[in-house]
C-alpha positions as CSV (number, residue, x, y, z in Angstrom):
1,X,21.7,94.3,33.6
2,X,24.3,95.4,31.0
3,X,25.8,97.8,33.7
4,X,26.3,95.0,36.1
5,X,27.7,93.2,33.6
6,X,30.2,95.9,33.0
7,X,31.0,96.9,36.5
8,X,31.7,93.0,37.2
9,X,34.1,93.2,34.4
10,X,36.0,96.4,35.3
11,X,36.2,94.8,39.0
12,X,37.4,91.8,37.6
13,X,40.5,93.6,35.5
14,X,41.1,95.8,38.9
15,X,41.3,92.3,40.3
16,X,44.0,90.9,38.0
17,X,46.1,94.2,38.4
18,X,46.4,94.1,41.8
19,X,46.6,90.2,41.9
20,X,49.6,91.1,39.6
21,X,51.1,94.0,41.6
22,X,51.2,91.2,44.2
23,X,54.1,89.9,42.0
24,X,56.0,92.6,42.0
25,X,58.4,91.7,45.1
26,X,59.3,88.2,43.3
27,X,60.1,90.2,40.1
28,X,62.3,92.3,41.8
29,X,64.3,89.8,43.2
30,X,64.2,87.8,39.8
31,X,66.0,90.6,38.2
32,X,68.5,91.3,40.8
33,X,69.5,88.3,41.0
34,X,70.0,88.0,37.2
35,X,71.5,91.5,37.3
36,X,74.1,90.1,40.1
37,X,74.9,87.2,37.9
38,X,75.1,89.3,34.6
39,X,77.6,92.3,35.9
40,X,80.1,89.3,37.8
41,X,80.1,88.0,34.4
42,X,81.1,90.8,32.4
43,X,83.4,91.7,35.2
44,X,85.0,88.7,35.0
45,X,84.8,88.7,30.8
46,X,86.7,92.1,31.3
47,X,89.2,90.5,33.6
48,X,90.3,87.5,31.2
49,X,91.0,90.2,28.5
50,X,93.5,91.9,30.1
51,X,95.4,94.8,29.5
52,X,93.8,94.8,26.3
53,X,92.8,98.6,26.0
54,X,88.8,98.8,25.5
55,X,87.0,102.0,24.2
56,X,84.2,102.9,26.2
57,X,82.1,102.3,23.7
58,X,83.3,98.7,23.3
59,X,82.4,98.2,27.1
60,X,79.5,99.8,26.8
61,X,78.7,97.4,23.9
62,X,79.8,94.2,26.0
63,X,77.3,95.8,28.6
64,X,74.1,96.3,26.5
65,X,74.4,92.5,25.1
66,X,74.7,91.3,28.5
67,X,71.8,93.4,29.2
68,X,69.7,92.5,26.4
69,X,70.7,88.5,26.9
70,X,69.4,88.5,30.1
71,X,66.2,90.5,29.6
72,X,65.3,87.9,26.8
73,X,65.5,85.4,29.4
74,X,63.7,87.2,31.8
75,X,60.8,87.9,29.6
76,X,59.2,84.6,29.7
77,X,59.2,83.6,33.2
78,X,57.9,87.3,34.0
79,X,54.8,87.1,31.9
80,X,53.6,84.1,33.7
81,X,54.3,86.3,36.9
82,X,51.5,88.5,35.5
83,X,47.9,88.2,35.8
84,X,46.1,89.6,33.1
85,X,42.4,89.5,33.2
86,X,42.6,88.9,29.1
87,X,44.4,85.5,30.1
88,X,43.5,82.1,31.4
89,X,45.9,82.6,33.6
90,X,44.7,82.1,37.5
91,X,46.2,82.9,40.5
92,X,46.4,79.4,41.4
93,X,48.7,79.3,37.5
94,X,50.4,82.6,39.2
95,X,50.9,80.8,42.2
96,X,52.8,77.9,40.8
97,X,54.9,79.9,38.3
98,X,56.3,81.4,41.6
99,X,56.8,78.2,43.8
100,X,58.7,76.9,40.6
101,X,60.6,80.2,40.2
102,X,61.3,80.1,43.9
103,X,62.8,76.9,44.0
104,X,64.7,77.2,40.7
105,X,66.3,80.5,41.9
106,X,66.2,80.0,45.6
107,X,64.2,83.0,46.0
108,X,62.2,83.5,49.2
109,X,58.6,82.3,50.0
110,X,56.9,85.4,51.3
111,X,55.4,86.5,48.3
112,X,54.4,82.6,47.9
113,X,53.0,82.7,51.2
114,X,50.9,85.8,50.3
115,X,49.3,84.1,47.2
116,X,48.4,81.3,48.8
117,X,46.5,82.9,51.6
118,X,44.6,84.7,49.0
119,X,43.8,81.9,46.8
120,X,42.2,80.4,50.5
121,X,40.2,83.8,51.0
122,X,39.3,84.1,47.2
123,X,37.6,80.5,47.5
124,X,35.9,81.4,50.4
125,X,34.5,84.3,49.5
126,X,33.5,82.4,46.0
127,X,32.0,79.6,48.2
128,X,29.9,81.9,50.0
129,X,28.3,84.0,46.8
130,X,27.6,80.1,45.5
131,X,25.5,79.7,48.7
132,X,24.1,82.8,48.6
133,X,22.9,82.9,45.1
134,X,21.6,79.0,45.6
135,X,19.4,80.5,48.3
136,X,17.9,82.7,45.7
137,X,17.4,80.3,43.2
């Protein structure tokens, strides 16, 4: 008994990370779009300044806030983008963190799409192991 209760719980974590590498398409296109947004702005910062004469260093400073700005904002909305076995976190919770971060950001819904689908076979596959196991009983 104790190793089935083990093996379930290593396929449940190998569940969650691929459930999670799912993600990985919407995350991409979360941070490139942030990244677009971020370098126009400092291009633009840059602009308004002028013929003011910037070390490279300065710049590079001016970069790594922008960079460290956005990755703050980031953070958030990623972790709920992530399904960790440790959490509460379902892939129905998954699945709405990325219809809301689609719309927000106008981001595409394949990887929505996807989700769904396998939230439809994951309760069909959990509605047949109920009937089975009731048969048993």
């Amino acid at each position: 008994m104790e190793a089935e209760s083990i093996i379930a719980e290593e396929v449940k974590q190998l569940e969650a990370l691929k459930d999670s590498l799912e993600t990985v398409p919407t995350i991409k296109k979360l941070r490139a779009y942030a990244e677009r947004i971020r370098v126009a702005e400092v291009e633009k910062c840059l602009s308004k300044m002028g013929d003011v004469d910037l070390s490279e260093n300065k710049k590079k400073a001016i970069y790594d806030v922008s960079l460290g700005i956005v990755n703050k904002l980031l953070h958030g909305p990623m972790q709920h983008l992530k399904c960790d076995a440790t959490e509460n976190r379902t892939l129905s919770d998954i699945l709405g963190n990325m219809h809301a971060l689609n719309r927000i950001f106008s981001l595409d819904k394949e990887m929505e799409d996807k989700l769904q689908a396998k939230i439809e076979q994951n309760q069909k596959q959990s509605s047949r192991g109920q009937s089975v196991s009731a048969k048993f009983s």
